[in-house]
C-alpha positions as CSV (number, residue, x, y, z in Angstrom):
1,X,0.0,0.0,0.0
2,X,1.6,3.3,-0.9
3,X,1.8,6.2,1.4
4,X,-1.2,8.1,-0.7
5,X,-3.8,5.8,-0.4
6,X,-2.6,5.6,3.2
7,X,-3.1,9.2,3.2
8,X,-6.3,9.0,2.1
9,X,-7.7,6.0,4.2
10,X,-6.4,8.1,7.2
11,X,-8.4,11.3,5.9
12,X,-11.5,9.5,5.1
13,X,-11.5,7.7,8.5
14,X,-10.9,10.7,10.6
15,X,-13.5,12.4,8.7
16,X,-16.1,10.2,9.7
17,X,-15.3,10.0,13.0
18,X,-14.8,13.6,13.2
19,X,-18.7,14.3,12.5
20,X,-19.9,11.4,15.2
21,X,-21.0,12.8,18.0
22,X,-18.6,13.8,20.5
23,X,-18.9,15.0,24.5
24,X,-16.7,18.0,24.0
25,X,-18.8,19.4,21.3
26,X,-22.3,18.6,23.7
27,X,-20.3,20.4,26.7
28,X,-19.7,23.2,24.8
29,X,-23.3,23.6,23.3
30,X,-24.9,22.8,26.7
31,X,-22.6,25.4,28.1
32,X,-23.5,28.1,25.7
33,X,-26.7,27.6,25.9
34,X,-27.6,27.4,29.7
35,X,-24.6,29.7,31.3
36,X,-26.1,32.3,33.2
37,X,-25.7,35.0,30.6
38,X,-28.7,33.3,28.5
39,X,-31.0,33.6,31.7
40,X,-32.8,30.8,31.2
41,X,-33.9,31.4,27.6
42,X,-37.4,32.3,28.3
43,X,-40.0,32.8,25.7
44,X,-39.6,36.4,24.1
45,X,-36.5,37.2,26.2
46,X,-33.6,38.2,23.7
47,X,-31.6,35.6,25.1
48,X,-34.1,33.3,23.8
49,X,-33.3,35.1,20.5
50,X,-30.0,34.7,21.1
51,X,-30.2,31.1,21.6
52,X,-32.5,30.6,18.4
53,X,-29.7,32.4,16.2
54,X,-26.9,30.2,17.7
55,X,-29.0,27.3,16.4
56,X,-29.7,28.6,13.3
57,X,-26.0,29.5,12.7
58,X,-24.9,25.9,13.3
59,X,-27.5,24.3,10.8
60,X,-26.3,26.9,7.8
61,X,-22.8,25.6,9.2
62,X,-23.4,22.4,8.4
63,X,-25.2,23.6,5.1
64,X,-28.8,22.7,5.7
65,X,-31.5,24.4,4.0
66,X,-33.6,27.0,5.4
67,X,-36.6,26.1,6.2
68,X,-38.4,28.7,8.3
69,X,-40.4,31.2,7.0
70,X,-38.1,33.9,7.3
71,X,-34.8,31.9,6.4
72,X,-34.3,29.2,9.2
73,X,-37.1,30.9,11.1
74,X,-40.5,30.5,11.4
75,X,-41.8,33.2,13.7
76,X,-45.1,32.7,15.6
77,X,-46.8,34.7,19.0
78,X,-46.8,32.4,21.8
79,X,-49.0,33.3,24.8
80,X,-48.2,32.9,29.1
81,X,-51.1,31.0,30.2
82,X,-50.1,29.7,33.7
83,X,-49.5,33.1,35.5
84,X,-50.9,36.4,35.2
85,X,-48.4,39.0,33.8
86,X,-48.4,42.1,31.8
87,X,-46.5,40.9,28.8
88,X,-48.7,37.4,27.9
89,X,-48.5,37.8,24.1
90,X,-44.8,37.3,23.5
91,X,-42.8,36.7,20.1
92,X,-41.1,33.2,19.4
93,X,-39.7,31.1,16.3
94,X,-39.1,27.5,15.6
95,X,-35.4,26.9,14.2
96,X,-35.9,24.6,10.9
97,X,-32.9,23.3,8.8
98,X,-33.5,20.5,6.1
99,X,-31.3,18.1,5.0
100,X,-32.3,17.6,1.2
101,X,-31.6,14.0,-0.5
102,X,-34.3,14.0,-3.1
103,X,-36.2,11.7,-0.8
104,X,-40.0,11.3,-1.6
105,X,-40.2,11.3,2.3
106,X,-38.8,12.9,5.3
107,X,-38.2,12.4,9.3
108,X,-38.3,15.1,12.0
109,X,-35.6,15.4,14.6
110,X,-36.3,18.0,17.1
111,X,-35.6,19.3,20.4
112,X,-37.0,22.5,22.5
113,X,-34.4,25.7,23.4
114,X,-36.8,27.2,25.5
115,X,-37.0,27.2,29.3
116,X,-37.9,29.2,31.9
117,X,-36.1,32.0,32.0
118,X,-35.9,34.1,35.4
119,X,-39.0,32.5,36.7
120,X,-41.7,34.5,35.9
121,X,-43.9,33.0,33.2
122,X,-45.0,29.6,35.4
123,X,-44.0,26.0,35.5
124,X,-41.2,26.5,38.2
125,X,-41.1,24.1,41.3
126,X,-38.7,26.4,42.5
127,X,-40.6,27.8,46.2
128,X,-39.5,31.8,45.1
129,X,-39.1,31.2,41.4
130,X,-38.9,35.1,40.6
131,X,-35.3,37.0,39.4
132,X,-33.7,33.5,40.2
133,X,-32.4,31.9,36.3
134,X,-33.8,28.6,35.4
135,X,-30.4,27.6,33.1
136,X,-32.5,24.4,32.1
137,X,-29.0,22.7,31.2
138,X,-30.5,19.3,31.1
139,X,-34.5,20.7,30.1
140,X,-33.5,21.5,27.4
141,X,-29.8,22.6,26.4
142,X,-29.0,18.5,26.7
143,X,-31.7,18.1,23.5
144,X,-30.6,21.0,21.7
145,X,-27.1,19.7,21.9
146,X,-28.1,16.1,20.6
147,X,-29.8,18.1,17.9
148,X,-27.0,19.6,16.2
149,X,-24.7,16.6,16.6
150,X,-27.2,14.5,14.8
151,X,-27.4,17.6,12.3
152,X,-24.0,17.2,11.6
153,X,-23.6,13.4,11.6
154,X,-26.0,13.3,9.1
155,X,-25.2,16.7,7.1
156,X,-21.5,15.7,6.6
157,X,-21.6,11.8,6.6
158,X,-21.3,12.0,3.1
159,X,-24.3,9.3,2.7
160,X,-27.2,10.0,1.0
161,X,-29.9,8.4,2.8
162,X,-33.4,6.8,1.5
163,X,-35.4,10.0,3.5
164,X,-35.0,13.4,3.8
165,X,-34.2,14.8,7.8
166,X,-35.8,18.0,9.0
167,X,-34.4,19.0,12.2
168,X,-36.5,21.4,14.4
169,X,-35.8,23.5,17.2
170,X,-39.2,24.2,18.6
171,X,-39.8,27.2,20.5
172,X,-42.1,27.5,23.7
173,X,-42.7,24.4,24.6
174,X,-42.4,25.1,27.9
175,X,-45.9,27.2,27.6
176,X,-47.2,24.3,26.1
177,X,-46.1,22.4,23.2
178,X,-46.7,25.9,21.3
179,X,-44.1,26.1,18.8
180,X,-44.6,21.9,17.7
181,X,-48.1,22.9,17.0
182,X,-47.9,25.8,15.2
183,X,-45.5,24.2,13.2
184,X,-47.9,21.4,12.5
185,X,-50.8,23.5,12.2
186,X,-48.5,25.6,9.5
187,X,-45.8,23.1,7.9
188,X,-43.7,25.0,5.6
189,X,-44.1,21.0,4.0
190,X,-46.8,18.9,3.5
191,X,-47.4,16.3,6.6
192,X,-48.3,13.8,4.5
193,X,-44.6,13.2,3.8
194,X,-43.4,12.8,7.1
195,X,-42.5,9.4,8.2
196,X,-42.0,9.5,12.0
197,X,-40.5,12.1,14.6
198,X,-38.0,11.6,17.0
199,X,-37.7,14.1,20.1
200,X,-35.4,14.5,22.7
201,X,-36.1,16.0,25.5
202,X,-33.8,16.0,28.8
203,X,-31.3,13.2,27.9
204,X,-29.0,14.8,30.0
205,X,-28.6,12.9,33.2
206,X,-28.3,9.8,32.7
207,X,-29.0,6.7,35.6
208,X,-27.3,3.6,34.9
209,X,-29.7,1.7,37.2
210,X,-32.8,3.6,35.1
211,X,-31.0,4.0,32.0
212,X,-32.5,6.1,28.7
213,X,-36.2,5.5,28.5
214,X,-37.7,5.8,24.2
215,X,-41.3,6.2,24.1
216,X,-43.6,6.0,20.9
217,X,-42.8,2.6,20.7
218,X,-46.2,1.4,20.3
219,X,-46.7,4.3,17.4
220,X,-45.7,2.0,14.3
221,X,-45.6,-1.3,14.0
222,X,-42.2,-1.2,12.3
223,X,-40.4,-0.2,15.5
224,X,-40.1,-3.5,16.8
225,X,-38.2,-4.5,13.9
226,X,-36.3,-1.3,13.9
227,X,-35.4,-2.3,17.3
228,X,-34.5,-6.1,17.2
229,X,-30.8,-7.1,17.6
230,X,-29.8,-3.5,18.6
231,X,-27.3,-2.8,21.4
232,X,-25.7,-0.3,23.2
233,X,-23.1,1.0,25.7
234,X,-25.8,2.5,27.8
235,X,-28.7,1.0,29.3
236,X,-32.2,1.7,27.3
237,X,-35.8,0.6,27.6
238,X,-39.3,1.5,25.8
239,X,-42.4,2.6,26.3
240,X,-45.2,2.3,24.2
241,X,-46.6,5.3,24.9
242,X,-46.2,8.5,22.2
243,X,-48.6,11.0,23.8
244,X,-46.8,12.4,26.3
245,X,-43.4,14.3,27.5
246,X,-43.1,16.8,24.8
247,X,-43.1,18.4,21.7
248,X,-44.0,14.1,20.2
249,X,-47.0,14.5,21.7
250,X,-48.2,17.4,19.0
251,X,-47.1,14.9,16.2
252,X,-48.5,12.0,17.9
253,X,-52.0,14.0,18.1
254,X,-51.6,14.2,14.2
255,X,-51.0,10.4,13.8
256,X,-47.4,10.4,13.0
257,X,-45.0,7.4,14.4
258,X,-42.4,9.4,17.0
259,X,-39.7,8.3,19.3
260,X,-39.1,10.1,22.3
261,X,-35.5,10.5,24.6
262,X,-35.8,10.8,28.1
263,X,-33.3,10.2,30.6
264,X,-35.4,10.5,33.6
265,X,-36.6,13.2,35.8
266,X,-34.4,14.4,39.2
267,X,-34.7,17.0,41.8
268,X,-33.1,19.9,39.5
269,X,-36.4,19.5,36.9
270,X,-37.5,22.9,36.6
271,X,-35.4,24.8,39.2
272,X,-32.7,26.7,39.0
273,X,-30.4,24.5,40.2
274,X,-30.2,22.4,36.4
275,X,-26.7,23.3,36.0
276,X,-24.1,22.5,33.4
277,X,-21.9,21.0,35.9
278,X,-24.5,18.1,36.5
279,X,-24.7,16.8,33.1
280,X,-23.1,13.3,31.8
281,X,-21.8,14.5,28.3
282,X,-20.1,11.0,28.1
283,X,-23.3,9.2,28.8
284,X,-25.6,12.0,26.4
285,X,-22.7,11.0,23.5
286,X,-23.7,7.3,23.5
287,X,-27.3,7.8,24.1
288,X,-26.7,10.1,20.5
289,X,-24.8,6.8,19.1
290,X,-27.7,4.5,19.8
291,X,-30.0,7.0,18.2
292,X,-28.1,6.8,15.0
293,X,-28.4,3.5,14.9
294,X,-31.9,3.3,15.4
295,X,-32.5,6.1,12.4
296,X,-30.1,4.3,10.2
297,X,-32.1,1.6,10.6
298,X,-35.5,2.9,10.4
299,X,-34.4,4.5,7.7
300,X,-34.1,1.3,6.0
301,X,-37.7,0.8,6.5
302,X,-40.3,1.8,4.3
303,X,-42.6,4.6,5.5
304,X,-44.0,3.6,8.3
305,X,-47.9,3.4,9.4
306,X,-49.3,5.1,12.6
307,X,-51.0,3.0,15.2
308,X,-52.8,5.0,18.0
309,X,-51.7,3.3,21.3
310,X,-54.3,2.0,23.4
């Protein structure tokens, strides 16, 4: 073998691995992302703005197409509807890049930015929520971060695959699922040729004795065969369940097949004590791995039929 295809094989190989995803790259997103300077990346806040154009920046990065309305944005008014406060009508977008491999169908993977900023539009289980920031490392910086590692594993793998990808960052979903459904209730493409969804969604603390729950299982009856013979370096179990947990539940409700990553709820949940320092990036790297495996392989599949679980 002469030292240029050496060269190459070295190149090609270090390519690949280059655009799997990696902890270091999910520390530094879940950094960004929920350091105190974004305040908790409530709905309307400009660090929520902030945080929607550091997602939008990665997916023309990896050279997806914009899919928004206005570019990779697709703007919408979401309304406070769990406390009373002066500002309830406040502005919001959903992030949408699309990976394009003249595909007859597509799959969504998404993951909300929002959270709860400094604890004054509801949800907190903090006991004095107000002025104190909810960073929402784990809800949701963790499934942000698996969002644009899967974005760039499959944007630079150099494979074209069998379906299109559309990955969504959904906006206030912490007011209520409000950016999946308006997305769904205005697709900038047609729902019809959308295959299944697959959200993640606080896969940021992983417990070995729980390990990574995947709901939606019960959603298609291709899953099961998706699922058969597949292993992985971190414990996982599913659910059948798709109709609950978040943003899935808005594609559920319109009979599309979804997956949903979940690695558990903790004390932290919605307080502002979910820090950066208490997430496993090691752990959130192979949960990413096993996902790839499982789209690879659905992908594989043809387009899958909805089944309502009972």
């Amino acid at each position: 073998m002469n030292l240029r295809l050496i060269f190459c094989l070295l190149f090609l190989t270090h390519s690949l691995f280059g655009q799997e995803p990696s902890h270091k790259r999910i520390a530094r997103h879940i950094e960004k992302l929920a350091s105190d300077r974004m305040k908790g990346r409530g709905t309307g806040s400009p660090e929520n703005a902030k945080a929607a154009d550091y997602i939008a920046s990665h997916f023309k990065k990896y050279g997806l197409k914009p899919l928004g309305t206005n570019g990779f944005y697709q703007s919408f008014t979401a309304k406070v509807r769990r406390v009373v406060v002066p500002d309830s009508l406040r502005s919001a977008s959903n992030v949408i890049g699309f990976l394009d491999n003249e595909a007859p169908n597509t799959i969504v993977i998404g993951a909300h930015y929002d959270h709860l900023g400094e604890g004054r539009q509801g949800s907190s289980l903090e006991k004095e929520p107000e002025g104190k920031i909810h960073n929402g490392a784990d809800d949701n910086a963790s499934g942000v971060a698996g969002l644009l590692e899967l974005a760039q594993y499959f944007a630079k793998n150099d494979v074209k695959e069998p379906y299109n990808v559309l990955f969504m960052a959904f906006g206030a979903e912490e007011l209520g699922l409000q950016g999946s459904r308006y997305f769904l209730n205005n697709p900038t493409l047609p729902l019809d040729k959308l295959n299944f969804m697959v959200c993640m969604d606080m896969i940021g603390r992983y417990n070995p004795e729980r390990g990574v729950g995947i709901g939606g299982y019960g959603t298609s009856d291709t899953w099961p065969a998706v699922f058969k013979d597949v292993t992985s370096s971190v414990k996982f179990f599913t659910d059948r369940a798709g109709n609950g947990g978040s943003d899935n539940a808005a594609f559920y409700a319109k009979q599309i097949p979804v997956l949903f990553f979940h690695t558990g709820g903790h004390p932290d949940y919605h307080k502002p004590t979910d820090d950066t320092e208490k997430i496993d990036v090691v752990a959130e790297e192979a949960i990413l791995k096993l996902e790839i495996v499982l789209l690879e392989k659905a992908m594989q599949q043809p387009k899958m039929t909805f089944t309502p679980v009972q």
